[in-house]
C-alpha positions as CSV (number, residue, x, y, z in Angstrom):
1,X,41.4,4.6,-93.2
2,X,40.5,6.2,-90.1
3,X,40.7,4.0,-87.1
4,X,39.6,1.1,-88.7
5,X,40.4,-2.1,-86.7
6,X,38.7,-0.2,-83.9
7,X,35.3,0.3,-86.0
8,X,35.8,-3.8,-86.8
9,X,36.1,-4.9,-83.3
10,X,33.2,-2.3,-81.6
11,X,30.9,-0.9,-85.0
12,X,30.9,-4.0,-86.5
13,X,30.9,-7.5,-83.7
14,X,28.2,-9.2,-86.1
15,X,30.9,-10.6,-88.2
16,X,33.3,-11.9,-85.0
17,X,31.9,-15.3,-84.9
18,X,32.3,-15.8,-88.9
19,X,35.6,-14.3,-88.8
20,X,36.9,-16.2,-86.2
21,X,36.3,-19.2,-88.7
22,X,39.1,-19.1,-91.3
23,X,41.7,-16.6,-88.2
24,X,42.3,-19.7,-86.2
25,X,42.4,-17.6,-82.7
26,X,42.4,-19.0,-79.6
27,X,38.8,-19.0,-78.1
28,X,37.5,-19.6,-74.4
29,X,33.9,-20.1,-73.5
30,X,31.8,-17.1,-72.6
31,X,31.5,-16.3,-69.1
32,X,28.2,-14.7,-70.0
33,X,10.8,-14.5,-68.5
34,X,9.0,-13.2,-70.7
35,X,6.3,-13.5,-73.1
36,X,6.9,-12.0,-76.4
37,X,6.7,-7.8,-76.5
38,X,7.9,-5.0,-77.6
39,X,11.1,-3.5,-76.5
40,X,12.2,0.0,-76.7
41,X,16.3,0.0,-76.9
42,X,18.2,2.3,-75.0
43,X,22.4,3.3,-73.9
44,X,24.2,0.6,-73.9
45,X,24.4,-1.0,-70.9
46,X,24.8,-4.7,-69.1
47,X,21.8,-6.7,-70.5
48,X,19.5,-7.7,-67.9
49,X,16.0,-8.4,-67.2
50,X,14.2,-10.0,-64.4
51,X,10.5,-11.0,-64.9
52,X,8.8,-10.0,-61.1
53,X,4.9,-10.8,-59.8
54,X,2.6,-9.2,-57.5
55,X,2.5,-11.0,-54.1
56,X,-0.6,-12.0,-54.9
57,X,-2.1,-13.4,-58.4
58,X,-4.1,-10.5,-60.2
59,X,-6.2,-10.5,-63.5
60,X,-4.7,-8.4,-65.5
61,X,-6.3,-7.1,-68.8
62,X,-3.9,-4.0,-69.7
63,X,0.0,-3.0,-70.2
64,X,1.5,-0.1,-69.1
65,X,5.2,0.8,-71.2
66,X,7.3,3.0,-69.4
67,X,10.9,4.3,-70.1
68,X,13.0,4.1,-67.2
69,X,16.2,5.7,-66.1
70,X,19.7,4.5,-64.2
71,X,18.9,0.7,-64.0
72,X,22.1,-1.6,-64.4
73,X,21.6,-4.9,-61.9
74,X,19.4,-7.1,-60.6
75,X,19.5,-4.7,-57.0
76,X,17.7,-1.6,-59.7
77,X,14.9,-4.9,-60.5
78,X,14.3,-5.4,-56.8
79,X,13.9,-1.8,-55.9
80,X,11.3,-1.2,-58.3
81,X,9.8,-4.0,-57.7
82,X,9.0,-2.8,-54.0
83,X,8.8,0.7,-55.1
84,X,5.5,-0.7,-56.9
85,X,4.4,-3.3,-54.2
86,X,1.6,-0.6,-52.9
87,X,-0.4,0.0,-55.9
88,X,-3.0,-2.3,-56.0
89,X,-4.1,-4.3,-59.6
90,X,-0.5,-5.0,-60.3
91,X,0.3,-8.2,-62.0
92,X,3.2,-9.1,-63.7
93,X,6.2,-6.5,-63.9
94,X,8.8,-7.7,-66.3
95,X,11.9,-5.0,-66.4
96,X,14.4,-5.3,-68.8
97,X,17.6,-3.3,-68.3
98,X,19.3,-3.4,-71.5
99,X,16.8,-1.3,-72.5
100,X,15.6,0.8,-69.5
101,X,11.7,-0.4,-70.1
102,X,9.6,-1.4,-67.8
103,X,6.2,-3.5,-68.8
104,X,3.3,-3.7,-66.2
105,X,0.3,-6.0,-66.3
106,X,-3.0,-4.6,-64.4
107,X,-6.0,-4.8,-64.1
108,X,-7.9,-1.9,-65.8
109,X,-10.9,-1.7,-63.8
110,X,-8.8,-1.5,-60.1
111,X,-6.1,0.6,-61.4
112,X,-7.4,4.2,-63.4
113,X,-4.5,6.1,-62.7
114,X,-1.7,4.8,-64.9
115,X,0.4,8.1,-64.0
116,X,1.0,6.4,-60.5
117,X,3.2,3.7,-61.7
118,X,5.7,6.5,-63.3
119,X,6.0,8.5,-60.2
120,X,6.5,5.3,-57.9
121,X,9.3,4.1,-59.7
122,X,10.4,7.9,-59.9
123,X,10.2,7.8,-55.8
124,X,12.4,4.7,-56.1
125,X,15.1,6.4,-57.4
126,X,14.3,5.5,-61.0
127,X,13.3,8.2,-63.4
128,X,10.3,6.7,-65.4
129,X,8.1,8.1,-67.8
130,X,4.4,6.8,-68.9
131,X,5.2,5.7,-72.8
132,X,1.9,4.3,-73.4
133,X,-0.7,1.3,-72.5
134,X,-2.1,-1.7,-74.4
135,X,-5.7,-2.7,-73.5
136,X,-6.3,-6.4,-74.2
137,X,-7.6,-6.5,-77.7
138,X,-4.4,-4.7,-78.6
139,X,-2.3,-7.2,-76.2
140,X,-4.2,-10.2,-78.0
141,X,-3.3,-8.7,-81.5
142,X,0.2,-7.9,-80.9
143,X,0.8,-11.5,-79.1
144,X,-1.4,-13.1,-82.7
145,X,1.1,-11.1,-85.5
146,X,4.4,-12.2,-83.4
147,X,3.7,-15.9,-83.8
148,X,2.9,-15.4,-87.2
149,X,6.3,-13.5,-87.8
150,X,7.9,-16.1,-85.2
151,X,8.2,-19.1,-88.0
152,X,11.0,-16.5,-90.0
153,X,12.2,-14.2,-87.8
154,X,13.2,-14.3,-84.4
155,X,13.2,-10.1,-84.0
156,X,12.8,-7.2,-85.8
157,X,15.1,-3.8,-85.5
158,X,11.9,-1.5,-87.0
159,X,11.6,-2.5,-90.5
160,X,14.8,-4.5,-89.8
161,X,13.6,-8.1,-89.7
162,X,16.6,-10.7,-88.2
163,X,16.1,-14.3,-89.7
164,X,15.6,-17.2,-87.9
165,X,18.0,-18.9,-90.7
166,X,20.9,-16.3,-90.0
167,X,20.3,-16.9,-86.1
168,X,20.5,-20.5,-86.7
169,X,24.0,-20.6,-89.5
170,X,25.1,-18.5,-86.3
171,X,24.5,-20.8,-83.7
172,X,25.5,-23.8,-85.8
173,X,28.9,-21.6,-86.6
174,X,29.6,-21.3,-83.1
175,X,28.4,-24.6,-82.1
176,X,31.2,-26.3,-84.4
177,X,33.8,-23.7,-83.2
178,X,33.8,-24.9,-79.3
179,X,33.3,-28.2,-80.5
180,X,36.6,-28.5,-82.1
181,X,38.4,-26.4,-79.0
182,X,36.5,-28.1,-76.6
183,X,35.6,-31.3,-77.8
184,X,32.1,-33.0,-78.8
185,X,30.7,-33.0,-75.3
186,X,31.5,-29.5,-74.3
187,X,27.0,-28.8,-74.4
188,X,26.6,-31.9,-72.4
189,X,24.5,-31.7,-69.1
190,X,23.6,-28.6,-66.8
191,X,27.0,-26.7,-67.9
192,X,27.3,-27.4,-71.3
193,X,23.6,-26.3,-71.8
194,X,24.1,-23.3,-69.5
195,X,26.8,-22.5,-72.2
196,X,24.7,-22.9,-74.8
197,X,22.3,-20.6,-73.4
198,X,24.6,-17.9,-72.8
199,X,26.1,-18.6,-77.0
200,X,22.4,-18.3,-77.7
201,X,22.1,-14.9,-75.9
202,X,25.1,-13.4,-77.7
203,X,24.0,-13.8,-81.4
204,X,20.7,-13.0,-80.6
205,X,22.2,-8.9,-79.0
206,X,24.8,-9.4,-81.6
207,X,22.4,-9.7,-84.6
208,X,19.8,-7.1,-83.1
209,X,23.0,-4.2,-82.4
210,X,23.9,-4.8,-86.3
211,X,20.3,-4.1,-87.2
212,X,20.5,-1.4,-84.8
213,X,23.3,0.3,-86.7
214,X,22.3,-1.2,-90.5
215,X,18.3,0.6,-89.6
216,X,20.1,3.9,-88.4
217,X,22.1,3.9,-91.9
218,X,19.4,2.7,-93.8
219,X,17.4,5.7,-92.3
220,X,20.2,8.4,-93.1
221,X,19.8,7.2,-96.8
222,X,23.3,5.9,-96.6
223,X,24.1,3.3,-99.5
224,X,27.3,1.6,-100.5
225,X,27.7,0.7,-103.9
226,X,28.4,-3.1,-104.4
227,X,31.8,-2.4,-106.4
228,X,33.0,-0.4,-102.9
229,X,32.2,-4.2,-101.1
230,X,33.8,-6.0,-103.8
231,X,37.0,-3.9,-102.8
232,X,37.2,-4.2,-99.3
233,X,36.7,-8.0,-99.9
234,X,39.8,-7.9,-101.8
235,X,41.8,-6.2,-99.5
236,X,40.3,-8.8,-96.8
237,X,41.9,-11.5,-98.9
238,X,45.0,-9.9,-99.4
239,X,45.6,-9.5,-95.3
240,X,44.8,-12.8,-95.2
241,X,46.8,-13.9,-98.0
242,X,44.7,-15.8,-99.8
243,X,42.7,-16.0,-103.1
244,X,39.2,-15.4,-103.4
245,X,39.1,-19.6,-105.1
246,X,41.1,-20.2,-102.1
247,X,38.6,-18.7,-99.4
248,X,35.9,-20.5,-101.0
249,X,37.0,-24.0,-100.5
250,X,37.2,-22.5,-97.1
251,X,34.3,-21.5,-96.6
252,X,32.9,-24.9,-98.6
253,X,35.1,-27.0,-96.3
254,X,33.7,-25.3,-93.0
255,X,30.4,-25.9,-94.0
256,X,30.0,-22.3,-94.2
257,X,27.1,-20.4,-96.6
258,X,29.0,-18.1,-98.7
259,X,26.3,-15.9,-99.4
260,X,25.8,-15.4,-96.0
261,X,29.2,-14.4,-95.4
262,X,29.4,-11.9,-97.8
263,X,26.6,-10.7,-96.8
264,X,27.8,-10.3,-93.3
265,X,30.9,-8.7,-94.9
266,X,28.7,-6.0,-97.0
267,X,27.1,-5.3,-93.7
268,X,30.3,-4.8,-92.0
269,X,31.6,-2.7,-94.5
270,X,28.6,-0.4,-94.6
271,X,29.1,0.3,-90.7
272,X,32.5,0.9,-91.1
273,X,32.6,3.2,-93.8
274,X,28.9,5.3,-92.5
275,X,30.5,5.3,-89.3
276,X,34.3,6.8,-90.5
277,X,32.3,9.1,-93.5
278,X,29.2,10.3,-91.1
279,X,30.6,10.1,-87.6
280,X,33.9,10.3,-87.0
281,X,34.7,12.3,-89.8
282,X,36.2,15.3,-88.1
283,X,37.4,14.0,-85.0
284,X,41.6,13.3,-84.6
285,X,42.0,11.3,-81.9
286,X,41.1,7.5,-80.9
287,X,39.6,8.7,-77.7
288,X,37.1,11.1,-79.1
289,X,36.3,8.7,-81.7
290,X,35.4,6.3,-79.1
291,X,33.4,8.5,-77.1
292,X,31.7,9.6,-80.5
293,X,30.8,6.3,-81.9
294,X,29.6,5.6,-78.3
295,X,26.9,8.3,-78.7
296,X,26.3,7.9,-81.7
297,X,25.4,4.2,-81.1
298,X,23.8,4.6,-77.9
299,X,21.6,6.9,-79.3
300,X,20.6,5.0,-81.7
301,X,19.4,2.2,-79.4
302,X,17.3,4.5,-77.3
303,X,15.7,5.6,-80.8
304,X,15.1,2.3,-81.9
305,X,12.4,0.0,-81.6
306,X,13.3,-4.1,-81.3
307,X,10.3,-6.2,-81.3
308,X,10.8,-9.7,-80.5
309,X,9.5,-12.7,-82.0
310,X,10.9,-15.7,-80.4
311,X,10.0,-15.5,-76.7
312,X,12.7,-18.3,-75.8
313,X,15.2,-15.9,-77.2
314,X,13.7,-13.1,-75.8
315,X,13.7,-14.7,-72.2
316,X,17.8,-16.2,-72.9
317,X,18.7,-12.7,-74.1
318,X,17.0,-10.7,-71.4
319,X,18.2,-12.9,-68.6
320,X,21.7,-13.4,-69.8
321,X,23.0,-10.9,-66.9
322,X,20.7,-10.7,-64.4
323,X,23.8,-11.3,-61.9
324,X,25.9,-9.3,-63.3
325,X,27.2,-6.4,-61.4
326,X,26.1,-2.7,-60.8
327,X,27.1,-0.6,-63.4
328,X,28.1,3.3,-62.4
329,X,24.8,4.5,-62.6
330,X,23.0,2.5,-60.0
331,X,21.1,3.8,-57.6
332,X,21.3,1.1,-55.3
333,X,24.9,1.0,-55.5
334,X,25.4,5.0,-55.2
335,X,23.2,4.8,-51.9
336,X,24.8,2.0,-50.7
């Protein structure tokens, strides 16, 4: 198998949290607004949005999307953010890193020239391009078919819907894990919940980069047959020296769904074998494997498109890193 503990750890991080379950390894806690929309998902960088307003309250009745370039910190928000502050009819401005998109609010009727917004945040120092705008019937129909999907699912990868029900055995997983490490009161007041928050965050960008990679399979035609699961489930329980009776009255004694596990594992095992049989296939070494799967799974996020449904979510996930640190391709820190 060709590099296969690496295509676990990176290809595969969907199935850490379950994992972690029945391995018994050491865990520490993680040192980790918006209205509902759309989101375009892009390279994969530090996961960070930062919901900014005019300095003065406008009615807006329009969204502009635009795709923006080199933004990695909280520094790249405030920049555009004044980059923008002369163009008048500007309401909200939520930008969201993780996937280098920026959403405007105006007002139609003050603003006619949508093309400005693009070359202002250009002239920051931020490539942007105009993807598209919403007027307000469309803004009032997207908001009306995201609550109705919100009850299920808490996002969607394309046609690759995340469950509110897997999101939640997640969180309940992961919940129970610290618990035992950390004791019963380790979510209790501002610190606990802060860490809760931040648990929250990382299933939610866990489950969406699985249906990130599971949608770009799905859309090569790539199928595993069920027998090639069933094998690499046996091989699972042989490294772990178990019986398949025995890791059931694990799972049974965790509380854990076992359907939902292998499930999770099926998924796992898909990535892992697309990504050794599709994309690494004729590379030698670990480091141009690495670089390779890197492409091959950053662009797959910049070709994808994540629609969330649970705003709560959406704001946990988007915020999760606002204060975290430049990366190497801001502006604000090259010029600095």
């Amino acid at each position: 198998m060709t590099n296969r503990k690496l295509l676990i750890g990176v290809a595969a991080a969907a199935i850490v949290l379950t994992a972690a379950l029945f391995i018994s390894a050491k865990s520490t806690p993680p040192s980790r607004t918006s209205t509902a929309t759309v989101v375009e998902v892009t390279p994969d960088l530090p996961k960070a949005t930062q919901p900014a307003s005019a300095p003065a309250a406008v009615a807006t009745d329009a969204r502009a999307v635009l795709a923006v370039q080199g933004m990695s910190c909280s520094g790249c928000i405030n920049q555009i953010k004044s980059g923008l502050s002369g163009i008048e009819g500007i309401g909200d401005v939520l930008v969201d890193i993780s996937s280098g998109k920026v959403e405007i609010a105006y007002d139609s009727n003050t603003l006619k020239d949508t093309g400005r917004l693009a070359s202002a945040i250009t002239a920051a120092g931020y490539p942007a391009t105009l993807q598209g705008t919403l007027s307000k019937e469309e803004i009032e129909a997207e908001n009306s078919f995201l609550a109705s999907r919100a009850r299920l699912y808490i996002a969607a990868v394309g046609d690759w819907e995340i469950a509110r029900d897997d999101f939640n055995t997640e969180l309940k997983q992961a919940r129970k894990r610290y618990e035992s490490i950390y004791g019963s009161g380790v979510f209790d007041g501002d610190q606990g919940n802060a860490l809760l928050q931040s648990l929250k965050g990382q299933i939610v960008a866990r489950l969406i980069d699985e249906g990130i990679q599971m949608q770009e399979i799905l859309k090569a035609g790539y199928k595993l047959p069920p027998e090639a699961v069933d094998r690499e489930f046996d091989r699972f329980l042989s490294v772990k020296g178990v019986s398949r009776e025995q890791f059931d009255r694990m799972l049974a004694g965790s509380g854990y769904d076992a359907d939902y596990f292998m499930k999770k594992f099926a998924y796992r095992v898909t990535v892992d074998r697309y990504v050794e049989e599709k994309v690494l296939s004729d590379l030698m070494s670990d480091l141009e494997k690495q670089q390779q799967y890197a492409n091959w799974f950053n662009n797959a996020r910049l070709l994808s498109r994540v629609t969330y449904y649970d705003s709560e979510l959406e704001t946990i996930v988007k915020s999760s890193s606002a204060s975290s640190g430049c990366g190497s391709s801001c502006t604000t820190k090259q010029s600095s």
